[in-house]
N, C-alpha and C positions, 0 to 999 in steps of 0.2 A: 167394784169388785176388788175384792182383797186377797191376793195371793195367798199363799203359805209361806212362812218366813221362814230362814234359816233356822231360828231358834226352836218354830216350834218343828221342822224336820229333823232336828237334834234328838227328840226322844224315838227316832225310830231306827237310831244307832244299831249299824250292822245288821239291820233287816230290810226287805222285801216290802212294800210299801202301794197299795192301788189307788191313785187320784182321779178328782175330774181331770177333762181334758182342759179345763179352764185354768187347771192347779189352783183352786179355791180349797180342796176340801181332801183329805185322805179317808177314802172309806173303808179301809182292811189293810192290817199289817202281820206279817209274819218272819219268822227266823226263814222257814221254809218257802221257797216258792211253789211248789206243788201245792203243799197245804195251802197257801192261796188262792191259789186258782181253783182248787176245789171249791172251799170258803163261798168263793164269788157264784163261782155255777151253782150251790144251792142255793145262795140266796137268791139265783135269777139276773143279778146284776151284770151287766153288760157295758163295752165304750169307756172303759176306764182306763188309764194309762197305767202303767205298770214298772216303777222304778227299786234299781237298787242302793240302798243309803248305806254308804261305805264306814268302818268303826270310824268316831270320830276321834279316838282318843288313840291312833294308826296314821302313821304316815307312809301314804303310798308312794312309790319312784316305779318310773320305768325300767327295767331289768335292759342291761346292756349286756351286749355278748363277745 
């Protein structure tokens, strides 16, 4: 079993992303998450995990107050 590797979850920079639960394989990505989940319910597809893949090219910090 072969994960998904950093590189290639690189190209789904700053979107919405649906995997096995195995994380072998990405079967649907979008900017939108709604449009995803739409996406998914017609295809039928089901049990998928559902991540968001942050800009890569963006450094996030936690916000101090």
């Amino acid at each position: 079993m072969k994960l998904i590797s950093l590189q290639e979850l690189a190209q789904y920079s700053d979107q919405y992303i649906a995997i096995s639960q195995d994380n072998t394989k990405v079967f649907a990505s979008n900017n939108n998450l709604e449009t995803l989940q739409k996406e998914l319910e017609k295809q039928h597809i089901e049990g998928l995990a559902i991540h968001y893949i942050p800009p890569i090219d963006t450094v996030l910090s936690p916000v101090c107050l």
